[in-house]
N, C-alpha and C positions, 0 to 999 in steps of 0.2 A: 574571559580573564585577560586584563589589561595588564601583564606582567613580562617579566623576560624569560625566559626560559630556564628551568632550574633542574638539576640531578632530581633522578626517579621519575622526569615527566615523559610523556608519548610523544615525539616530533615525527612529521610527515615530508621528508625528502623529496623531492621532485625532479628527475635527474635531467639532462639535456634530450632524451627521447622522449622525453614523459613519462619515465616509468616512476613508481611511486616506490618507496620503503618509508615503512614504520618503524623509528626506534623508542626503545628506551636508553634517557640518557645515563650514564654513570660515567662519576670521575676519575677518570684514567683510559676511559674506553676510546676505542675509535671504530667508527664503522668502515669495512671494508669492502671493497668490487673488485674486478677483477680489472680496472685500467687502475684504479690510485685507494685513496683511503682522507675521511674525516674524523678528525679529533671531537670528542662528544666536548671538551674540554672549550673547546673554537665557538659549538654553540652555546654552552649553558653560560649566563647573561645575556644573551643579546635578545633583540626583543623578535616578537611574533611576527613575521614577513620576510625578515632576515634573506640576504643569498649569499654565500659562504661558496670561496673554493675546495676542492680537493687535492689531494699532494701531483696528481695529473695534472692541474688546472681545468676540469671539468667544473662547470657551475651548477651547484644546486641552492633550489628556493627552499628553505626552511618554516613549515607553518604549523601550528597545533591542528591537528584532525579535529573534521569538525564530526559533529553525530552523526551525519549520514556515513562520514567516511569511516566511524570507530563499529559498526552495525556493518557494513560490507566485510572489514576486515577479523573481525574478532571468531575468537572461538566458538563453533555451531556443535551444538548438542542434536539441536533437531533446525529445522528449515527455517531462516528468520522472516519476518516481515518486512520487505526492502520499504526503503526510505517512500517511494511512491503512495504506497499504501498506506503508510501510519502518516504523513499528513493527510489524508483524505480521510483516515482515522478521529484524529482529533479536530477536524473540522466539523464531518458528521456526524460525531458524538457528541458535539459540544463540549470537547471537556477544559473544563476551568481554572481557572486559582479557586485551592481552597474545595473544589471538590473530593466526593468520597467516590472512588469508582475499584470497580471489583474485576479484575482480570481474570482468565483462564483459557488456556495453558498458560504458564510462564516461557514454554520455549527454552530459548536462551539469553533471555534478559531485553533483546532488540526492540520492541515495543514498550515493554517498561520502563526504560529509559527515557523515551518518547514522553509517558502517560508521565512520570517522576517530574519531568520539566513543565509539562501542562501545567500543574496541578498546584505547584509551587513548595512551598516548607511549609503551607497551612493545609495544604489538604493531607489526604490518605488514600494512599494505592495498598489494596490487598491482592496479592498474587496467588490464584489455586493452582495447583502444580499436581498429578497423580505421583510422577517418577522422581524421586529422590534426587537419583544423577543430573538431572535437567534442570532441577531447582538449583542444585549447587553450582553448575556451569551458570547459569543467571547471575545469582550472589557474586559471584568471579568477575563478570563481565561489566556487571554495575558497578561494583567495589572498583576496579581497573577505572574506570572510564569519568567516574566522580569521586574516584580518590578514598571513599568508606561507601557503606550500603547506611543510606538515608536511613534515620530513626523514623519515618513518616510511612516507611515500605514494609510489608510482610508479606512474608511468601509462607504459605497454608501449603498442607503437604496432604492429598487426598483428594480424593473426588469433589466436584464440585457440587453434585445434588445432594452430598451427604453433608460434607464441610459446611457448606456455608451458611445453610441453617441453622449450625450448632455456632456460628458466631456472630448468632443474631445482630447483620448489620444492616442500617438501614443505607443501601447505595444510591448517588446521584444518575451515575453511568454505572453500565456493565457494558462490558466488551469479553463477545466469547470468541476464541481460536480453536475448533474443534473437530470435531472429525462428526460428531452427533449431539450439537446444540441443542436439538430440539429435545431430548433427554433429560435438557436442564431444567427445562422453562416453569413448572413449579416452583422449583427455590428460587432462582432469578424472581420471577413474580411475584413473590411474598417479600421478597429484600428492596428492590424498586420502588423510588419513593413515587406517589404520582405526576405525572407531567417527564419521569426520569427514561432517560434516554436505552436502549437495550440496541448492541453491534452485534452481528454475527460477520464473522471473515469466516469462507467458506469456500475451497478449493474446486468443487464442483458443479454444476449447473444441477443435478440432482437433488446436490447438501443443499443449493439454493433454494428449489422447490420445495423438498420437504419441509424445512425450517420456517419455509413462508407459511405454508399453509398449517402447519403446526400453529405458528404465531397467532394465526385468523380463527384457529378452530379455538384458542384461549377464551374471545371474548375480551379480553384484557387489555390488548392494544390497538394504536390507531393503524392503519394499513402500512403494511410495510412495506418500505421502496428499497428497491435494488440498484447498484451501478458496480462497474468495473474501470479501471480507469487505466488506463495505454500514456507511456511518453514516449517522444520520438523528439529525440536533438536536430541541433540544424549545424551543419557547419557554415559561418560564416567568414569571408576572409575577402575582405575588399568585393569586387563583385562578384566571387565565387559565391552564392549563397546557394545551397542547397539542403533537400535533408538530409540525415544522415543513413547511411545502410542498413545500419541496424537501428530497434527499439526495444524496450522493454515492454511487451506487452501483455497477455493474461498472465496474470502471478494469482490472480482470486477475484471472489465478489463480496461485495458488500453489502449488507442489510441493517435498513435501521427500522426503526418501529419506538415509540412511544407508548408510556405505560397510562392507562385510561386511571379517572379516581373511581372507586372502591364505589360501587354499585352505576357506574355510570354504561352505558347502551350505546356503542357506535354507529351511526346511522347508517341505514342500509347505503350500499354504491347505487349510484344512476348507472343501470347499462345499459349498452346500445340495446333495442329493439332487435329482433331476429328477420331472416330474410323474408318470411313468412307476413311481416309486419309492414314492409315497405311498403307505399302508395308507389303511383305510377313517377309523382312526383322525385320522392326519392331517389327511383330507378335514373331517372333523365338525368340525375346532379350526376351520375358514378360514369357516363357513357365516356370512349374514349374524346369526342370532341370538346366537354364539360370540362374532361379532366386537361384539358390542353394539350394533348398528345394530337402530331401531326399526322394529317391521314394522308398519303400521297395518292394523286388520280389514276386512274387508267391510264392515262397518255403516257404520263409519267411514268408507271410501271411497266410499260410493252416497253417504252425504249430503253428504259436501264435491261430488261431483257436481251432487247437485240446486242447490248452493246457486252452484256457478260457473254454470250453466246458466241460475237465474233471474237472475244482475247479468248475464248475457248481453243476455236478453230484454229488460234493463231499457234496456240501452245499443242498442235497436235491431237488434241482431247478426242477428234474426231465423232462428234455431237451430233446425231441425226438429228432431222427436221420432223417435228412433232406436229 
């Protein structure tokens, strides 16, 4: 939004430590700290980037939150899907303008916002949701964040193996958040168009395995591939370049898998031979010298001996002669 800032919108503070605050502006308000205070008044017109004093002279950047930062902050009903993971989301789903894609759980709205932007004002997000209060913490957080809840979004209130056969849809993408995906994979497969895309986000290396081979035991889709995916910042600043201390790293895994067309046969995998199978040939590629691993000599090893042996004696170790 190329605009200025106007009463009832969200602005993102940024103060001289970096600390962030989120407001909502209203006409009359002013936000207040504990060294000075800003008139909401100071910001609403001025445009997006804005740096505005406070009555201390402290300077703050003024900018509209962007999605990842309205998802970190917002109201959680249950555990969102950080920013990391819903773009590797909608990359590994493929999902589109104009796509029909079928979500489950709805959480707290943080990935549907995500899938609502993909997808455009031509497609259609169906949200399955079991819990009532988590649907409506969703409707909240999307409503908040684009201003109304899209005509293009519905959020289904029930199970999803039962729900979503009864709204006979035919989906591009399915994307499941679940605790036991594989529970679904009937009605997912019967709604999945062929060639359509099927996600599983899945907190556990267990929910990983079972969902896999749930997938493979179908028939139905192509081999599912797995990843997890880790950031790690850098700090940069002139030559100080390093990484940073911390990262975000296991949040989930991902699974994608492909729906086959309606009587088609995946071809068996090529797997490796068993050890039983190997020629002598084979054997010679695996040896450490093949593999490029250095072998160091006898000479070599008696003296790196002698020489650990005498900073032995030296540190008192008192080391007989063997």
């Amino acid at each position: 939004m190329n605009a200025p800032f106007r009463a009832g919108e969200r602005v993102q503070l940024t103060g001289p430590r970096g600390r962030l605050n989120t407001i909502t502006l209203e006409v009359g308000k002013s936000f207040q700290t504990h060294r000075g205070s800003i008139d909401h008044d100071t910001l609403i017109g001025q445009p997006d980037g804005s740096v505005v004093a406070a009555t201390n002279g402290d300077i703050y950047l003024a900018l509209r939150p962007l999605l990842s930062d309205f998802v970190m902050s917002m109201p959680r009903g249950a555990a969102i899907i950080y920013p990391k993971d819903a773009a590797q989301i909608l990359g590994q789903a493929d999902i589109f303008p104009g796509a029909t894609v079928v979500e489950a759980g709805v959480g707290s709205g943080a990935l549907s916002l995500w899938l609502l932007r993909a997808i455009g004002p031509q497609g259609r997000l169906i949200s399955f949701e079991r819990r009532a209060e988590f649907a409506d913490i969703a409707r909240a957080n999307v409503g908040t964040f684009l201003g109304e809840v899209p005509q293009n979004w519905e959020v289904a209130l029930g199970d999803l193996s039962v729900a979503l056969p009864a709204h006979g849809i035919r989906a591009d993408r399915v994307v499941l958040d679940m605790l036991a995906p594989w529970e679904c994979l009937p009605a997912v497969s019967d709604a999945l168009v062929p060639g359509g895309v099927l996600l599983c986000y899945v907190a556990t290396a267990t929910q990983l395995s079972r969902v896999a081979e749930a997938i493979r035991g179908t028939g139905l889709y192509t081999q599912p591939d797995s990843s997890e995916t880790m950031v790690r910042g850098w700090h940069v600043e002139g030559l100080a370049v390093r990484p940073d201390h911390r990262m975000v790293g296991h949040t989930g895994f991902l699974l994608t898998a492909r729906r086959l067309a309606p009587g088609a046969v995946l071809p068996a995998p090529v797997r490796r031979a068993s050890k039983a199978e190997y020629d002598d040939e084979d054997v010679e590629a695996w040896t450490p010298g093949a593999l490029g691993e250095h072998v160091k000599s006898d000479k070599r090893m008696r003296r790196v001996a002698r020489d650990s042996r005498a900073q032995a004696d030296q540190a008192g170790a008192g080391l007989d002669d063997k």
